[in-house]
N, CA, C and O atoms as CSV, one atom per row, in Angstrom:
chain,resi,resn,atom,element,x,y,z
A,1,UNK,N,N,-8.752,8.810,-14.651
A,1,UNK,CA,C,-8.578,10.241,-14.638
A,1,UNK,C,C,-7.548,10.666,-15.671
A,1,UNK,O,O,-7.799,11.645,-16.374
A,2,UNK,N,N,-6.422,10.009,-15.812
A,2,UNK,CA,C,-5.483,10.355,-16.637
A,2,UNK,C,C,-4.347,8.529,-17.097
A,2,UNK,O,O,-4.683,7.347,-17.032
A,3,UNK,N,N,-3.174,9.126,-17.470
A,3,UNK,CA,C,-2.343,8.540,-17.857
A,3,UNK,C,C,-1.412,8.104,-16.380
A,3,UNK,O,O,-0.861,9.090,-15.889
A,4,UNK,N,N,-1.228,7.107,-15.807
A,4,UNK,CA,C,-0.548,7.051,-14.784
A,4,UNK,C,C,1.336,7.159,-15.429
A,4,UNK,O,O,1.794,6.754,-16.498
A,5,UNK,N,N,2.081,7.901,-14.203
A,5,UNK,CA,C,3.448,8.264,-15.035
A,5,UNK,C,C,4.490,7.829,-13.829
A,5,UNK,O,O,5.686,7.837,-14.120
A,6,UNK,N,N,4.122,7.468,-12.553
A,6,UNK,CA,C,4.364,7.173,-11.251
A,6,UNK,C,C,3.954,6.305,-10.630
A,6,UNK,O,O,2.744,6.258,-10.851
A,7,UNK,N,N,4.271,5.467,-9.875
A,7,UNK,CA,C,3.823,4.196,-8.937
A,7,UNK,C,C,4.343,4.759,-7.332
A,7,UNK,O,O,5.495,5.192,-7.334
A,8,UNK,N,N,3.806,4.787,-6.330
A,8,UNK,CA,C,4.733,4.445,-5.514
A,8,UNK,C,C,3.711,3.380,-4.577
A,8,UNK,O,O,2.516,3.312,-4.292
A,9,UNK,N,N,4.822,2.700,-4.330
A,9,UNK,CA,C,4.027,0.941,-3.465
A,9,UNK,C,C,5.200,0.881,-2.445
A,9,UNK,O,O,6.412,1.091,-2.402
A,10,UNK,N,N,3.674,0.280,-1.254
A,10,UNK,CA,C,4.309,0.272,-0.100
A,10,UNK,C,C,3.910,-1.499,0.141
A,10,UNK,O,O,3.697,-2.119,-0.901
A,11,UNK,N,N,3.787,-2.482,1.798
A,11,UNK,CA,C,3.851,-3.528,1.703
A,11,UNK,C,C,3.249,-3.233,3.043
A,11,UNK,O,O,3.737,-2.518,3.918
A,12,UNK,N,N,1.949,-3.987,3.078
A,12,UNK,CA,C,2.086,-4.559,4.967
A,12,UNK,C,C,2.755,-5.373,5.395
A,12,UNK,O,O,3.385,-6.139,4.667
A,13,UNK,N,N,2.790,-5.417,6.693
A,13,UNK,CA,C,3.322,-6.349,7.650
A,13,UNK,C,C,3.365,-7.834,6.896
A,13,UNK,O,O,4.346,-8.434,6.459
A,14,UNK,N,N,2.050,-8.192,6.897
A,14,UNK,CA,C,2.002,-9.612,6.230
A,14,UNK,C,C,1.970,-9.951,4.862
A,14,UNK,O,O,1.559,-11.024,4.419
A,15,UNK,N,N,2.437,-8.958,4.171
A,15,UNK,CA,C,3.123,-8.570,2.295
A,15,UNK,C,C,2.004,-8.205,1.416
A,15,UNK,O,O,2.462,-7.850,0.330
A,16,UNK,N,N,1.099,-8.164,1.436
A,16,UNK,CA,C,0.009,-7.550,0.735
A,16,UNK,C,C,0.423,-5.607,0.324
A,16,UNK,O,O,0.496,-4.711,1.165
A,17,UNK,N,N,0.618,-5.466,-1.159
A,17,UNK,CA,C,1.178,-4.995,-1.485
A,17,UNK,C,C,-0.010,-3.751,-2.050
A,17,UNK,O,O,-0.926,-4.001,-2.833
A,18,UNK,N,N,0.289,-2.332,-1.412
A,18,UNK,CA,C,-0.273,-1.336,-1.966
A,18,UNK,C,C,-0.194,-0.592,-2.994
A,18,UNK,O,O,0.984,-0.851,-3.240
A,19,UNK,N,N,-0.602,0.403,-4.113
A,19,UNK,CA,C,-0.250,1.314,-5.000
A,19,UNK,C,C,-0.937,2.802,-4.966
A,19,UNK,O,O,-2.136,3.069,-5.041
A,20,UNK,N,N,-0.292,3.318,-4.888
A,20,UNK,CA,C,-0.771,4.982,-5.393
A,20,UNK,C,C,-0.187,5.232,-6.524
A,20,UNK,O,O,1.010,4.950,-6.576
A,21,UNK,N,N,-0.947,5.924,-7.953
A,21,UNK,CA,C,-0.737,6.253,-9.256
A,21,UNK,C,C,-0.616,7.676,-8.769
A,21,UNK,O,O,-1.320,8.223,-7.920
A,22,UNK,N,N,0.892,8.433,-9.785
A,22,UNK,CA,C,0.658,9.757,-9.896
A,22,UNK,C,C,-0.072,9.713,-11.618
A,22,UNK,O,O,0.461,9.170,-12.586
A,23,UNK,N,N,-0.976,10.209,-11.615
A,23,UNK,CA,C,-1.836,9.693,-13.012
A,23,UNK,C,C,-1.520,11.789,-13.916
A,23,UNK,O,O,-1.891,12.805,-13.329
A,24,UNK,N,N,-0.938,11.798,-15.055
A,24,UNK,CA,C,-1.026,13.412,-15.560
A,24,UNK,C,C,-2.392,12.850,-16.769
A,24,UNK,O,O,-2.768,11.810,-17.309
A,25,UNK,N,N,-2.801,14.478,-16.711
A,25,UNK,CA,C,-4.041,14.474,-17.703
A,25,UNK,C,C,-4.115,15.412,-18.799
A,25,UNK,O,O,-4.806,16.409,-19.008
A,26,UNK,N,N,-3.080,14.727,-19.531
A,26,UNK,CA,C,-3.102,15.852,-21.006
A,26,UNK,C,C,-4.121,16.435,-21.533
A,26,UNK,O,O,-4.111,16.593,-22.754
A,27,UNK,N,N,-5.092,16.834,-20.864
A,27,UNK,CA,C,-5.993,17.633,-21.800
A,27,UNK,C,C,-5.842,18.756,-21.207
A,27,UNK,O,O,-6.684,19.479,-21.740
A,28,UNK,N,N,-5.140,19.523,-20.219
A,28,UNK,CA,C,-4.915,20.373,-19.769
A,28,UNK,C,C,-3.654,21.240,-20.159
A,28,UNK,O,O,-2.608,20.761,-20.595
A,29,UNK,N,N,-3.931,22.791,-19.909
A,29,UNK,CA,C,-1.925,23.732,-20.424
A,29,UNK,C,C,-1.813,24.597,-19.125
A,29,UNK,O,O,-2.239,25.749,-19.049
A,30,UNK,N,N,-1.266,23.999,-18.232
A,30,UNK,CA,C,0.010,23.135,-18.429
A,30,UNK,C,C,-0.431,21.726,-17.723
A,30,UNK,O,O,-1.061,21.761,-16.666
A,31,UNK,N,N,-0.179,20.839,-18.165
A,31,UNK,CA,C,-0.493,19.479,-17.284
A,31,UNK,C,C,-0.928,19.371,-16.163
A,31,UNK,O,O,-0.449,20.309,-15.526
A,32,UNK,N,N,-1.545,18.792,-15.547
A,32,UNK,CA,C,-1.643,18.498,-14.409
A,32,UNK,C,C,-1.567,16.695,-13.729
A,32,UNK,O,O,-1.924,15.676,-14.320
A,33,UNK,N,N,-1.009,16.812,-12.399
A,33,UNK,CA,C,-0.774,15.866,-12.307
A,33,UNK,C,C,-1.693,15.468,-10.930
A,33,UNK,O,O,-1.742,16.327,-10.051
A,34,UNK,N,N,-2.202,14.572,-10.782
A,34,UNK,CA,C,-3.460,13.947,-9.390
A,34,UNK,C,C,-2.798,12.445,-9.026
A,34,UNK,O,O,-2.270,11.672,-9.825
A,35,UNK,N,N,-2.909,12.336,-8.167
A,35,UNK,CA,C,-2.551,11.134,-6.954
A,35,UNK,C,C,-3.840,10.353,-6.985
A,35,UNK,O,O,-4.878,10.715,-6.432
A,36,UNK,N,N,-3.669,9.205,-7.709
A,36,UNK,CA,C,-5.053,8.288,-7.274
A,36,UNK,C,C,-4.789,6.831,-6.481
A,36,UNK,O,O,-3.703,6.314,-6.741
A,37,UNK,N,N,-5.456,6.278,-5.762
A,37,UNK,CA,C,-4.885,5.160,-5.145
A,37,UNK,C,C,-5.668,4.148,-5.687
A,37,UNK,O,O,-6.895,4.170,-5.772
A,38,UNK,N,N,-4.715,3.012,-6.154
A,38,UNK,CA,C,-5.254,1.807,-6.845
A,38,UNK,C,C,-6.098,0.938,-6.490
A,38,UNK,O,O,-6.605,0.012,-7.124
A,39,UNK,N,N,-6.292,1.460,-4.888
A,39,UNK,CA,C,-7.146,-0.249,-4.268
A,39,UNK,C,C,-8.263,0.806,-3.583
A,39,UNK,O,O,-9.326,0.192,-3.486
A,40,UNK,N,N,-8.383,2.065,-3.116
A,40,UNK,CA,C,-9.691,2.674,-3.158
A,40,UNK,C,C,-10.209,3.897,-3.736
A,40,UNK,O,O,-9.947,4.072,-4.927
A,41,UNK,N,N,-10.853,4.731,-3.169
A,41,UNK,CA,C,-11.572,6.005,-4.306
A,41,UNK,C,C,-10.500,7.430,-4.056
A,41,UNK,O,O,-10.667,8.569,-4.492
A,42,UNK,N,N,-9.277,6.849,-3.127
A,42,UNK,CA,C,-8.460,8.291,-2.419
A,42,UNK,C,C,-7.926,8.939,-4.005
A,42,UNK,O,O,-7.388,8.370,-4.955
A,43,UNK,N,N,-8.265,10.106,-3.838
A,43,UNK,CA,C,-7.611,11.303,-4.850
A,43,UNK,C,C,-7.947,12.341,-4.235
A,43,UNK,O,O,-9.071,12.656,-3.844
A,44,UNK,N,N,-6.894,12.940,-4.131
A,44,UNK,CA,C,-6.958,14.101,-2.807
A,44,UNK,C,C,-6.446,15.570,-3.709
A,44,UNK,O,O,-5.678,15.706,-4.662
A,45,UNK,N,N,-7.169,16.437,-3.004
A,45,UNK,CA,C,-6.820,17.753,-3.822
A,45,UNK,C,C,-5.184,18.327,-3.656
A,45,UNK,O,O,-4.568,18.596,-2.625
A,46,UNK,N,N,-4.764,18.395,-5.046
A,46,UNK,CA,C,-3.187,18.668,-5.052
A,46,UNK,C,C,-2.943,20.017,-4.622
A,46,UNK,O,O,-1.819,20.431,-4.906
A,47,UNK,N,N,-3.810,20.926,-3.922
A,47,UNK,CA,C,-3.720,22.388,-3.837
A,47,UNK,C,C,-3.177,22.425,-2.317
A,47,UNK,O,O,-3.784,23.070,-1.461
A,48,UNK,N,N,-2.135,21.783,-2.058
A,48,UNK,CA,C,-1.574,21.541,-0.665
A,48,UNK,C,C,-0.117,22.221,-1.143
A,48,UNK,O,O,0.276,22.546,-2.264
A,49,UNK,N,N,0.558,22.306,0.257
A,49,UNK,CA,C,1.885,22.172,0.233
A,49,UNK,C,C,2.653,20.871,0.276
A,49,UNK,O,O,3.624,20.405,-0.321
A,50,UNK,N,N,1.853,20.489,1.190
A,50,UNK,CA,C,2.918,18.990,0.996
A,50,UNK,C,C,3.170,18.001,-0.270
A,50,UNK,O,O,2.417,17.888,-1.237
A,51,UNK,N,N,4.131,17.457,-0.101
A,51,UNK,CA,C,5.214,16.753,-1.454
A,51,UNK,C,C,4.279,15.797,-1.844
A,51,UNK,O,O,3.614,15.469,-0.861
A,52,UNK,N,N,3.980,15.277,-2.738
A,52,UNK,CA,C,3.336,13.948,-3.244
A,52,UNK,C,C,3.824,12.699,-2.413
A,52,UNK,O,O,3.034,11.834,-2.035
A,53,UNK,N,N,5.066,12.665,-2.176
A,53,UNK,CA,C,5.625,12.020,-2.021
A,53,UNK,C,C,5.229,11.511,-0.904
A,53,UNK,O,O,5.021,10.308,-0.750
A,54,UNK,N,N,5.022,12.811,0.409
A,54,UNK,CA,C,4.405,12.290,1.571
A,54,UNK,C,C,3.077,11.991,1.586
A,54,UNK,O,O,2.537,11.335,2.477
A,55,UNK,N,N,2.388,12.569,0.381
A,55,UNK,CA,C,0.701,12.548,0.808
A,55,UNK,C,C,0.654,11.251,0.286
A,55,UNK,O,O,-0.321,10.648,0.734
A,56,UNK,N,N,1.600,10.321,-0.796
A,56,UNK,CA,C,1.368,8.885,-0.609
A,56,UNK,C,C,1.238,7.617,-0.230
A,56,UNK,O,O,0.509,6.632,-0.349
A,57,UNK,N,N,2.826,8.245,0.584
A,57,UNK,CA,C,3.254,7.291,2.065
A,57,UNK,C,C,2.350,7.535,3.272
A,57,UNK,O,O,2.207,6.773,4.228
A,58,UNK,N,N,1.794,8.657,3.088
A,58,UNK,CA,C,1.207,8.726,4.571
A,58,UNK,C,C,-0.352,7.928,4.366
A,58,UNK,O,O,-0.912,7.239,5.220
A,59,UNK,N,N,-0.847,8.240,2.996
A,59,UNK,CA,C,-2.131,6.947,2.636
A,59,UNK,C,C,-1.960,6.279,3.033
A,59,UNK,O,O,-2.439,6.090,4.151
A,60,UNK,N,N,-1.028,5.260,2.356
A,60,UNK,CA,C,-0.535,4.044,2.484
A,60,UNK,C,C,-0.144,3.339,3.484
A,60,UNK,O,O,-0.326,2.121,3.498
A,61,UNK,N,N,0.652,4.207,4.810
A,61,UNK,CA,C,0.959,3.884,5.970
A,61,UNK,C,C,-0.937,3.809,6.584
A,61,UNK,O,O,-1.534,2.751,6.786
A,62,UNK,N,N,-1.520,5.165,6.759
A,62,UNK,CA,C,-2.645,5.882,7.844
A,62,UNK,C,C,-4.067,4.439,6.909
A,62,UNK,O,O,-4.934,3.899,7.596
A,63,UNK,N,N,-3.969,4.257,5.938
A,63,UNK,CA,C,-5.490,3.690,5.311
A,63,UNK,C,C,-5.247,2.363,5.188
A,63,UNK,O,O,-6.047,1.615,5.750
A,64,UNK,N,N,-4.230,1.826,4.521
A,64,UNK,CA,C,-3.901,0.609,4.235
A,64,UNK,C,C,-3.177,-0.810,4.827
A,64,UNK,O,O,-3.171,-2.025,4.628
A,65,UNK,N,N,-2.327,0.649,6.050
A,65,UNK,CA,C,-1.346,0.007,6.859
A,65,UNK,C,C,-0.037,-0.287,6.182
A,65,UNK,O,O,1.046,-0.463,6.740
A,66,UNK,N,N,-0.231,-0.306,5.221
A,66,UNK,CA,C,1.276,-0.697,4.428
A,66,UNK,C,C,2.149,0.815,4.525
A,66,UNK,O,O,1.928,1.957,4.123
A,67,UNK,N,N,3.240,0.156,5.277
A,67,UNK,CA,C,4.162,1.302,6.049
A,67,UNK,C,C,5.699,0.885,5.923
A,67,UNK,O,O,6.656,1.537,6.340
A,68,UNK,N,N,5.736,-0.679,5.075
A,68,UNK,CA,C,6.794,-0.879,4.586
A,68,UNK,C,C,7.537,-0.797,3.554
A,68,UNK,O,O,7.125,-1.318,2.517
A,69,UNK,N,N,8.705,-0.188,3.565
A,69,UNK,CA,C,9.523,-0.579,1.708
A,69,UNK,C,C,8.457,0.326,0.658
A,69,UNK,O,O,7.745,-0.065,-0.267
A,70,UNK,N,N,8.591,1.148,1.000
A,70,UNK,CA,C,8.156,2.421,0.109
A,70,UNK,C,C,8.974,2.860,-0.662
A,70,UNK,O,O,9.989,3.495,-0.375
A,71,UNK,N,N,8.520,2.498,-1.893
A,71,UNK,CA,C,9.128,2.976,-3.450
A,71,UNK,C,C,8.909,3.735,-4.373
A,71,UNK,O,O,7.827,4.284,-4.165
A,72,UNK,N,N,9.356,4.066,-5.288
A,72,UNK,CA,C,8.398,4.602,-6.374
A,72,UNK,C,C,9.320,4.328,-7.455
A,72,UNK,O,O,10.496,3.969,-7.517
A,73,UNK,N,N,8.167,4.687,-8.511
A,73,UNK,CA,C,9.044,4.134,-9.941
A,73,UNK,C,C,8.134,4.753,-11.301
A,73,UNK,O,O,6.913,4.902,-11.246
A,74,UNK,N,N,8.788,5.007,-12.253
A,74,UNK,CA,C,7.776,5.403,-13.259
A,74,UNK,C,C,7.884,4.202,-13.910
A,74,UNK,O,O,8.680,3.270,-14.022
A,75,UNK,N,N,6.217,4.737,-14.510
A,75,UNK,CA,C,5.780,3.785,-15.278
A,75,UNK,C,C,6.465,3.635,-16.360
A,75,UNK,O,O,7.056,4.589,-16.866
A,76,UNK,N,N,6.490,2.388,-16.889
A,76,UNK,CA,C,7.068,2.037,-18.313
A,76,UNK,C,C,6.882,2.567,-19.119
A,76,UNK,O,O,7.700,3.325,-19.639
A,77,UNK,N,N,5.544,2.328,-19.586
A,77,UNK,CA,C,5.455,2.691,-20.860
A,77,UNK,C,C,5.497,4.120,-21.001
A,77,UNK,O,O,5.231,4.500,-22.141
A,78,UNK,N,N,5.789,5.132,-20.057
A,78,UNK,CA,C,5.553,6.533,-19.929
A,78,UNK,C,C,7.091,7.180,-20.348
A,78,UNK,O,O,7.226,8.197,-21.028
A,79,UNK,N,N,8.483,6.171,-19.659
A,79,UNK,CA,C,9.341,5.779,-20.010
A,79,UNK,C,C,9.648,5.992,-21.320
A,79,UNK,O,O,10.095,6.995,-21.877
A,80,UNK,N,N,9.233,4.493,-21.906
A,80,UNK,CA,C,9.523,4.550,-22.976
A,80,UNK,C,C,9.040,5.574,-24.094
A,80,UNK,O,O,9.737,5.714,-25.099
A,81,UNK,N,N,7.897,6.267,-23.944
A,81,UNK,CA,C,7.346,7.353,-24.710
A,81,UNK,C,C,8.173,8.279,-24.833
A,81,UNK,O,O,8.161,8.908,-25.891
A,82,UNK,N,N,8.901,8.548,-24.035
A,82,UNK,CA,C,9.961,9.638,-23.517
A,82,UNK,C,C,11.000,9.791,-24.328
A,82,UNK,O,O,11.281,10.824,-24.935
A,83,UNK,N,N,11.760,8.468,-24.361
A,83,UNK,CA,C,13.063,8.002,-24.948
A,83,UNK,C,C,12.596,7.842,-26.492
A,83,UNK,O,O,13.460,8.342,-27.213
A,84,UNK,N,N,11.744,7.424,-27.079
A,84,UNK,CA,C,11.444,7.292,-28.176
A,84,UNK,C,C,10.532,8.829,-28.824
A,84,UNK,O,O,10.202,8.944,-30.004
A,85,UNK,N,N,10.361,9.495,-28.142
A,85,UNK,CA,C,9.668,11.103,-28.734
A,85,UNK,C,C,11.068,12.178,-28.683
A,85,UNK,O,O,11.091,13.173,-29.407
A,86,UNK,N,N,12.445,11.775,-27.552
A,86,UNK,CA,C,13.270,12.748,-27.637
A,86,UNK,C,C,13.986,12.944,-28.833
A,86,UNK,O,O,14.336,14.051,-29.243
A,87,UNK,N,N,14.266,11.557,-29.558
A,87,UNK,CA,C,15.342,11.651,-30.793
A,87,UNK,C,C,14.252,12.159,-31.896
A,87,UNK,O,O,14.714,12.856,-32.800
A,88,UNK,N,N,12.812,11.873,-31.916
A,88,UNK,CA,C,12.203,12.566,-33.043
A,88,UNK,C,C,11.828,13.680,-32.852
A,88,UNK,O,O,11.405,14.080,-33.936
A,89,UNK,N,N,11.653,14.962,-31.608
A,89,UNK,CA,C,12.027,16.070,-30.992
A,89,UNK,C,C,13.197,16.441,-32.013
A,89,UNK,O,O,12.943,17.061,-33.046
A,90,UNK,N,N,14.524,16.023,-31.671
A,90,UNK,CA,C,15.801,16.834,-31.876
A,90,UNK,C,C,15.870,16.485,-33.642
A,90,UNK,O,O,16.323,17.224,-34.515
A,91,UNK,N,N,15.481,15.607,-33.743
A,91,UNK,CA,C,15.546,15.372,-34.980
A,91,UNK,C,C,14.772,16.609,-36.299
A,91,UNK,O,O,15.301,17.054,-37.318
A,92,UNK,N,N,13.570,16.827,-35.813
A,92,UNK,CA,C,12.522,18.068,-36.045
A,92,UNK,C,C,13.180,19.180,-35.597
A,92,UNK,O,O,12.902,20.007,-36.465
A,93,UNK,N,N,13.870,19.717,-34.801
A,93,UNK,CA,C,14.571,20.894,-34.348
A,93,UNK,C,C,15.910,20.805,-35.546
A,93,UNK,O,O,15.757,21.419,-36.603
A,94,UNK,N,N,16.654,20.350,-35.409
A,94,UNK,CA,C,17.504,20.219,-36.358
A,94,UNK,C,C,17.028,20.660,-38.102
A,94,UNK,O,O,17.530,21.508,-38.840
A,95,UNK,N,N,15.883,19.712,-38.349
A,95,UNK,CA,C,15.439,20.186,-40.175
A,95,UNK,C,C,14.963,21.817,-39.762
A,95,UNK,O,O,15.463,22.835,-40.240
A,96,UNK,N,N,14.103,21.766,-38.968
A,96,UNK,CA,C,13.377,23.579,-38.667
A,96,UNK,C,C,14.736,24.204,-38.703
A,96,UNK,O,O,14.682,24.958,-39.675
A,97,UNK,N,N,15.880,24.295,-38.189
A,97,UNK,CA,C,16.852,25.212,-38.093
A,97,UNK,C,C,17.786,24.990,-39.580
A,97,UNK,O,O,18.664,25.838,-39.737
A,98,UNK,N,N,17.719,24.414,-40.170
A,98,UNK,CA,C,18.508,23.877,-41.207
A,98,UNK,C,C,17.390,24.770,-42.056
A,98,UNK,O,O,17.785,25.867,-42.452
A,99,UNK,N,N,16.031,24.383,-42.363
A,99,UNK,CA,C,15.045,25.208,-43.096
A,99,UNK,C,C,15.081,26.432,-42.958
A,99,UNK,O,O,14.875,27.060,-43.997
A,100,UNK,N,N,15.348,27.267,-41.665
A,100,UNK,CA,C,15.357,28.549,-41.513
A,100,UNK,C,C,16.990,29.319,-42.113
A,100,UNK,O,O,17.161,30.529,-42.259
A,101,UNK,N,N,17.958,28.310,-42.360
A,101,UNK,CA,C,18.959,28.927,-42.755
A,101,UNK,C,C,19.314,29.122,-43.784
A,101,UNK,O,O,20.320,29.692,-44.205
A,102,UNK,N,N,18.188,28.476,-44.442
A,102,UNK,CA,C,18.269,28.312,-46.256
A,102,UNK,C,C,17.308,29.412,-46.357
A,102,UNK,O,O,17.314,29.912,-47.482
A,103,UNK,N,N,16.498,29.939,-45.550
A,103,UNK,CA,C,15.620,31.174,-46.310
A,103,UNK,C,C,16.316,32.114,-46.458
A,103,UNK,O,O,15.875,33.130,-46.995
């Protein structure tokens, strides 16, 4: 569906380890972001009130059973895209304002 930018993993009883992706889909203005679960077809409509946060844990606990040690974490490489696009961001803001002061 998209770019996953979120993990959150839970654990059953006997350690078999679950995932829900918060996955965003840049082809959209303004982004959007969907909940998909890694081990079946769950992607549930985000037009709720409730937090992501719970509609993952509560998968994970209610479908999978994994109701332990619930985490979350962003993804790496989504991470690193971040940290490496901010300094060439400010870097481009800086010449644009430097260019506009010479006109």
């Amino acid at each position: 569906m998209g770019t996953p930018v979120r993990h959150f993993t839970a654990t059953t009883p006997d350690g078999q380890e679950f995932t829900v992706n918060i996955e965003r889909d840049f082809r959209y203005d303004p982004y959007r972001d969907f909940l998909v679960c890694a081990h079946c077809d769950w992607s549930p409509s985000l037009l709720t009130m409730k937090k992501i946060v719970d509609m993952a844990g509560e998968h994970l606990a209610s479908v999978h059973g994994a109701d332990q040690g619930l985490s979350q974490q962003d993804n790496e490489a989504f991470r690193k895209a971040g940290l490496i696009m901010l300094p060439i961001v400010a870097v481009l803001l800086v010449v644009l304002f430097v260019c506009l002061q010479n006109l």
